[in-house]
N, C-alpha and C positions, 0 to 999 in steps of 0.2 A: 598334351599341354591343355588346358583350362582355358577359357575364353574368358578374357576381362572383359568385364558389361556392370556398370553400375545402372540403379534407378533414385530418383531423387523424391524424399516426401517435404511438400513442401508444405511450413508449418502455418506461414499468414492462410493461404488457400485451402486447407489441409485435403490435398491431394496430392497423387503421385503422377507422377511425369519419368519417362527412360531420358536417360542423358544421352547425349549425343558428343560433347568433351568437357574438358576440364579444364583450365588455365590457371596453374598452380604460380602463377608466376603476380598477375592479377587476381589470384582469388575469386575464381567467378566458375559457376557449373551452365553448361548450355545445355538447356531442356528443351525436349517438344514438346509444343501445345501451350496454350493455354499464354500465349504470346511470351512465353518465357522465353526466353532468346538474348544470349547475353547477358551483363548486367550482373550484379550481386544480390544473390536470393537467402533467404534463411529457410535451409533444406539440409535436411540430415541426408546423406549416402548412405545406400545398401549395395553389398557386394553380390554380384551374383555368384550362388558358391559351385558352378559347373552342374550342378545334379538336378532331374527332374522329378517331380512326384509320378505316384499309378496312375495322374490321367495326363501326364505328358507335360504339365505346367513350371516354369522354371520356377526354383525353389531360392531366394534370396535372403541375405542376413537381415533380421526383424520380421520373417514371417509367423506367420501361426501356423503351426501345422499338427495335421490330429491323426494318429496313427492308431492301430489295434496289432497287438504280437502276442505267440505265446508264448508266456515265461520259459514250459519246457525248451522251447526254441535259442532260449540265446543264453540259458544259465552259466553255459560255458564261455560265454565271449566276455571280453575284461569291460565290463562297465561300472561306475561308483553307482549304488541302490540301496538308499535308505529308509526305512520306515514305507516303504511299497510293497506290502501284500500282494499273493498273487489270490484271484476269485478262485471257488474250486474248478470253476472250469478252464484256467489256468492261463484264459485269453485277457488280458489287461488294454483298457480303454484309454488313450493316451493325448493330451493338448500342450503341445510342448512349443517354446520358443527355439527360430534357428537365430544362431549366436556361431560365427566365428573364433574361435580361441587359439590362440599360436599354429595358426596356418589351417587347422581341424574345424570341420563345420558338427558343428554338436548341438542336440538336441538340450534343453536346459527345462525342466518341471518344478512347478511346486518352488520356486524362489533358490533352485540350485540344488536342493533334495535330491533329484534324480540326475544323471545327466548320461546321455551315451552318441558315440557317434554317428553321425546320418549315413555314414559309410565308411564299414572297414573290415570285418570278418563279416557280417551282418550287411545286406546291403538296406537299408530303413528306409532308404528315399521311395520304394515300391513297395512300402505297407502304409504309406498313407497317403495323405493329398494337403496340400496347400488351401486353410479354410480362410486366411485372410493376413494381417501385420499387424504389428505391436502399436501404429499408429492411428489406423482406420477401425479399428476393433479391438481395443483392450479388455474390453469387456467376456471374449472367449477365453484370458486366460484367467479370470476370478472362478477359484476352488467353490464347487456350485453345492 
C-alpha cells in the first residue's frame, strides 16, 4: 500500500510547505512552517505519488523531473510518442512534468506530445531525478 503524504505550494508566499492534515469539513490545510498553522490558505496540493527518483528524493504530482533513456530500451513497452526522434545515439534527454492521471503517475512532455508511465514495465523513477515543480520553476519546462 502507498503512503498518503501531500505537500502544499502556497501561492501568496510562493513557497512549499508538507502538510501535516486536512479538514475537509472546514476547508483548511495545516502546514509546517512558516507559521501556517491552521486557518485558510490559497495552496494548491501535490500528491505524493509513492515513488523516489536515483538520488532517493520523493517524487510528487507538479514536479519537474528530467530523465535520460534509451529508446532501444523501452520500444517495446506501450507508451503514446509522437513526433519524438530518437538521436543516433539512441539515448533521448528528457524534462518531463509528474501528473497523476486515473490513479497512474505519468510523465507528461512537450504539452501532452509524449506521455509514459513513471512506473510500469519500465521502472522511470531511477532514470532520473527530481530538478524542481511546476510552481518554483516553470521555467525548466519551456522547449529550449
Amino acid at each position: 500500500m502507498r503512503l498518503i503524504k501531500f505537500r502544499a505550494w502556497d501561492k501568496n508566499l510562493e513557497a512549499m510547505f508538507p502538510v501535516e492534515g486536512l479538514d475537509f469539513i472546514e476547508h483548511e490545510v495545516c502546514c509546517r512552517g512558516a507559521g501556517m498553522r491552521g486557518g485558510k490558505w490559497d495552496v494548491v496540493l501535490m500528491q505524493f505519488t509513492g515513488l523516489r527518483d536515483k538520488q532517493g528524493k520523493e517524487i510528487y504530482e507538479g514536479d519537474i523531473f528530467h530523465w535520460t533513456f534509451d529508446m532501444l530500451d523501452i520500444l517495446f513497452t506501450p507508451f503514446y510518442c509522437e513526433g519524438l526522434d530518437a538521436p543516433p545515439n539512441n539515448l533521448v534527454d528528457n524534462t518531463s512534468e509528474v501528473k497523476i492521471i486515473d490513479g497512474n503517475t505519468m510523465l507528461i512532455t512537450g504539452g501532452g506530445m509524449f506521455t509514459a508511465p513513471l512506473k510500469g514495465d519500465v521502472d522511470r523513477s531511477q532514470m532520473g531525478e527530481v530538478i524542481g515543480n511546476i510552481y518554483a520553476n516553470p521555467e525548466l519546462l519551456e522547449v529550449k
